[in-house]
N, C-alpha and C positions, 0 to 999 in steps of 0.2 A: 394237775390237769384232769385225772380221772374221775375228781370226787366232785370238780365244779362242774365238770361236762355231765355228768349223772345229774347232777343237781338242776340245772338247768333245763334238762331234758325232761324230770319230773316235775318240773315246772310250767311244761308247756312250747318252754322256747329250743332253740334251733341252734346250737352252739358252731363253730369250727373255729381248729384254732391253729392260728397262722404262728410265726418265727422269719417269716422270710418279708427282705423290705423288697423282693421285687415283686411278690402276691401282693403283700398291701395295697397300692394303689388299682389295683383290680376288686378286691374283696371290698377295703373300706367303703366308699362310694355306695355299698347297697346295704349295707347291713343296720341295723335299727339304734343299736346300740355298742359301743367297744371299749372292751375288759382290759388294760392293760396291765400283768400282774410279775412282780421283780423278782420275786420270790425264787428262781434259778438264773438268776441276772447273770448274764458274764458279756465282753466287749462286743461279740458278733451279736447279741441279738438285740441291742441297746439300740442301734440305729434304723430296725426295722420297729420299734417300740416308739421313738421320734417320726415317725414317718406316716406309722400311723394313726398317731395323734393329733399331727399337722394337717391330715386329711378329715379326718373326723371333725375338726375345729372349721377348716374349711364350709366342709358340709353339711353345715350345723347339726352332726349326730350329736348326740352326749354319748362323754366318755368317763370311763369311771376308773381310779389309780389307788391299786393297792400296793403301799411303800412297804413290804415286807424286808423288818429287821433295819429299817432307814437308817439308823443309829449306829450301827453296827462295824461299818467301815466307811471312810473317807472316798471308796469307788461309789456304793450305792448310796448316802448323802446327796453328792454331786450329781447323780444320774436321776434321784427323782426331784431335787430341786430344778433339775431341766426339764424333767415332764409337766411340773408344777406350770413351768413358765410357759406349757402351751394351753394352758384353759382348760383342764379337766372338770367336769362337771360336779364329781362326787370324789373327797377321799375317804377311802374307811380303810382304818389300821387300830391296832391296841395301843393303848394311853401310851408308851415307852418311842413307839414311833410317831404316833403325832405329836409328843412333846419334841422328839429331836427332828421332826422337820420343822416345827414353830419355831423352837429356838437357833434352826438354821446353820448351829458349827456342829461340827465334828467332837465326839465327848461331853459333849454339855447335858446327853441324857445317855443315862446306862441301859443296857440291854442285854439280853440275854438268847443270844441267837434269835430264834425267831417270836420267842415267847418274851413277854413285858413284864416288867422290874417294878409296873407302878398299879394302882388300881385307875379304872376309867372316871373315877371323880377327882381323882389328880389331875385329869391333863383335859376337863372342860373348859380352860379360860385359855390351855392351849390351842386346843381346837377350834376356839371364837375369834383367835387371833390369827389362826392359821387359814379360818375360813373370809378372815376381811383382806388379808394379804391378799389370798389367789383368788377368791372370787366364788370360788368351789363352796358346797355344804359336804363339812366334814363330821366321821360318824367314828366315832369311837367305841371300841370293842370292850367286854366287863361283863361281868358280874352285874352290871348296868349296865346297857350300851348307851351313848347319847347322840345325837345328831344336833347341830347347830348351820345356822347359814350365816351365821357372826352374830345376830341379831336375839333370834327365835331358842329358845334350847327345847328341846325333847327328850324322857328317858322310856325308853322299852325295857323291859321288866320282864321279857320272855326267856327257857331255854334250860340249860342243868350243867352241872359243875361239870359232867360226866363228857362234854362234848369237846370241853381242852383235853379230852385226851385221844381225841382224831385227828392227825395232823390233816391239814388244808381244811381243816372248817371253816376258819376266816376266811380261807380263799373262796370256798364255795358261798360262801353269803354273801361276799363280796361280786360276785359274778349274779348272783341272785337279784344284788340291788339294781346291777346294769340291766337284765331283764326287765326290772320294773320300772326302772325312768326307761327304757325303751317306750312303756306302753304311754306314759304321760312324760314326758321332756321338761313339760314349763314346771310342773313339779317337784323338782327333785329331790325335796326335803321330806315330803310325806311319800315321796316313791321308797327311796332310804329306810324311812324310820318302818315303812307297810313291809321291808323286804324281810330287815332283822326281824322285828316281830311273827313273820310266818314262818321261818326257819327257825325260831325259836319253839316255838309251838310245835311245829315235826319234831324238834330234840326232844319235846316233852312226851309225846304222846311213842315216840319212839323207844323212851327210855322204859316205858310202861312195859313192852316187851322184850328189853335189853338184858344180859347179862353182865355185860362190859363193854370196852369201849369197839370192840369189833363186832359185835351183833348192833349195838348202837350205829355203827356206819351202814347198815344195810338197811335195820328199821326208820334210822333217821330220811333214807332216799325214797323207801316203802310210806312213809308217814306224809312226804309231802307230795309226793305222787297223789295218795289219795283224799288229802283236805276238801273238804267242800265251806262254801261259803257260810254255813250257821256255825262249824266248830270255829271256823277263823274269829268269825264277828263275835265268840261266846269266851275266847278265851285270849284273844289278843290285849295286852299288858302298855297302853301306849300314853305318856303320862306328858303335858304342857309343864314346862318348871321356870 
């Protein structure tokens, strides 16, 4: 939560982050976009994550669902195949989880806690599949990221080996892309693909002044804090396939 709430805040936008389903239906209702992320999943906060979702769908926010580790166990499976079923706008997770939410059972893709077993050009016709099922444009994480809305594919090309080794970077990109279909909604595929790409571009310009992967997390928030529009448009990697 600290690294996407930094992240977002040097993005511009306004984060708060709720756990309770009886804030929800107070907070949901005004906020532009909502992040729901499973990644510390357990039963008590499962129901305020249904709730609001319900309301976001309601109120036509876009929301955006990061299945962290989907694969992993038979609880979190079943609990983001039920977020699925309320209309999230956007999912983005690494190839190991969107292949086992596409293929839908339990074991049918391996994983590795929170980190993926596959590369992100394996699980592209999972992600087209998984994107015609629910509706959502699904973006997969890599070495390539891609984004699809069933139809369309895209790859971004942005970012450095050095940033898997910050835990919650997926998270924070992920919360990055909610920021960006905040700004456009009907968009959500180039909101997606605009998010990874400039987060990737901080990784890079960050890593310039990195040592490892803990200087990397502070220049990575310092990098995109300060982007301006000429580096974005001179170095963004964003490929029609």
């Amino acid at each position: 939560m600290d690294l996407a709430a930094n992240t977002l805040l040097s993005a511009g936008a306004s984060p708060a982050m709720l756990h309770s389903s009886i804030e929800s239906p107070d907070f949901t209702p005004h906020v532009h976009a909502l992040y729901i992320n499973v990644g510390t999943l357990s039963d008590n906060w499962l129901p305020a994550m249904k709730v609001a979702a319900e309301l976001a769908s309601r109120f036509n926010k876009p929301w955006i669902l990061d299945p962290v580790a989907a694969g992993a166990s038979g609880f979190r499976l079943k609990a983001c195949l039920e977020l699925i079923s309320l209309k999230p706008s956007v999912i983005r997770g690494n190839a190991s989880e969107i292949i086992a939410l596409a293929n839908a059972s339990f074991g049918s893709s391996s994983t590795k806690g929170v980190d993926s077993s596959h590369d992100s050009t394996d699980a592209v016709e999972a992600a087209k599949s998984l994107a015609n099922s629910s509706g959502a444009v699904v973006a997969v994480s890599g070495a390539v990221d891609f984004v699809t809305d069933g139809n369309r594919v895209v790859g971004v090309r942005n970012g450095v080996p050095m940033m898997q080794k910050i835990t919650a970077t997926g998270c924070a990109v992920t919360a990055l892309i909610a920021a960006f279909a905040a700004v456009d909604p009907s968009h959500a595929l180039e909101a997606t693909a605009s998010a990874l790409a400039v987060f990737g571009v901080a990784g890079e310009i960050g890593m310039e002044k990195a040592a490892g992967p803990a200087s990397l997390r502070m220049h990575l928030i310092d990098s995109l804090h300060g982007l301006d529009l000429t580096t974005v448009i001179s170095r963004v990697k964003i490929d029609t396939l």
